[in-house]
C-alpha positions as CSV (number, residue, x, y, z in Angstrom):
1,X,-105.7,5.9,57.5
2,X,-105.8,2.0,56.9
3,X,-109.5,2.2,55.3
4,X,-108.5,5.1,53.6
5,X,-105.9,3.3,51.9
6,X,-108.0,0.2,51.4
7,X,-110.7,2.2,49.7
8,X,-108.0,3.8,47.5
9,X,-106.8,0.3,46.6
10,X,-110.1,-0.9,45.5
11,X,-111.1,2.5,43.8
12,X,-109.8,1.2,40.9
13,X,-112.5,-0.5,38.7
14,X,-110.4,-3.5,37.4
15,X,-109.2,-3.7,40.8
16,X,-113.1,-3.4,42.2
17,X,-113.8,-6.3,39.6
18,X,-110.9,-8.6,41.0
19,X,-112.1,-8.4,44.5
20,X,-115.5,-8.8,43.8
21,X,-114.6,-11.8,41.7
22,X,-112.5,-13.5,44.5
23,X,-115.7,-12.5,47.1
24,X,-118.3,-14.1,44.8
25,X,-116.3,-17.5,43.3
26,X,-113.6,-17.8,46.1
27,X,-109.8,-18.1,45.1
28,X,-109.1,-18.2,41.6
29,X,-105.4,-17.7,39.9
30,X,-104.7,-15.2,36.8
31,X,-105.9,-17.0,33.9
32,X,-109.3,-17.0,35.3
33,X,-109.4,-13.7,35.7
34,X,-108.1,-12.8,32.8
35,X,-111.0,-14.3,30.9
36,X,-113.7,-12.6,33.1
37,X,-112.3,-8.8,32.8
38,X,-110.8,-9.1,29.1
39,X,-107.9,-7.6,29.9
40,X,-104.2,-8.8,29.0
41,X,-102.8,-11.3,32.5
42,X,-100.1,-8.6,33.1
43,X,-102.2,-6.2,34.0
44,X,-104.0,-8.1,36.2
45,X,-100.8,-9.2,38.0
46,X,-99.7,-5.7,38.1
47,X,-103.0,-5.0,40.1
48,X,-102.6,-7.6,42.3
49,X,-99.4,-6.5,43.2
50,X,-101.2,-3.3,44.3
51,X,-103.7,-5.1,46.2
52,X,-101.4,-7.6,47.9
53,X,-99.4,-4.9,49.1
54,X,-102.1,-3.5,51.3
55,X,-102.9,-6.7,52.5
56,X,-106.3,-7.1,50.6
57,X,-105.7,-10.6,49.0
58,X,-102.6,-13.0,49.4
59,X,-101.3,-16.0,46.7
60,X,-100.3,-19.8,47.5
61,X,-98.8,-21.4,44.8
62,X,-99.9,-24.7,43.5
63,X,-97.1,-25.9,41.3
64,X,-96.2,-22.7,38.8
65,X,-99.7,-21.9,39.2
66,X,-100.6,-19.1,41.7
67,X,-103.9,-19.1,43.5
68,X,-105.3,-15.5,45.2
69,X,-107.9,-15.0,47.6
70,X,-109.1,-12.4,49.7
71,X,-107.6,-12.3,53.4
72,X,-108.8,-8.4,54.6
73,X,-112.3,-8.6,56.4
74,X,-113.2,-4.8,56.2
75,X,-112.6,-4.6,52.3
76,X,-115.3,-8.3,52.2
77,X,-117.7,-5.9,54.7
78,X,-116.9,-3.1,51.9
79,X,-117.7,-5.1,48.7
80,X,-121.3,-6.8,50.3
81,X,-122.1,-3.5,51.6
82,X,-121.4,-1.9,48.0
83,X,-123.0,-4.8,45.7
């Protein structure tokens, strides 16, 4: 049920694109993001939310900046094995 609920997570394709971001260039905050997927910061925030909350990236905050990178193994094994 864990994976399942991983895959769900990720099924999502600006969700797909923030993981695979954070796989390929390492930890990266919002703003970066947001110029790589064109789409407004609080939707990316409102994604990571999702994807923080099944334990697929985490945040540490560098003064009021925010920096997320992926902590779950199996969604890593996921994302090589897809791209």
């Amino acid at each position: 049920m864990k994976l399942a609920n991983i895959l769900k997570a990720i099924a999502h394709p600006v969700r797909l694109c923030i993981v695979r971001g954070l796989l390929d260039n390492g930890e990266r905050k919002v703003t970066d993001m947001q110029q790589c997927l064109d789409v407004p910061q609080s939707t990316i925030s409102q994604h990571l939310t999702r994807l923080k909350a099944v334990g697929i990236v985490e945040g540490k905050r560098n003064g009021v900046e925010i920096y997320y990178y992926l902590v779950n193994e199996d969604v890593k094994s996921v994302i090589k094995a897809l791209f």
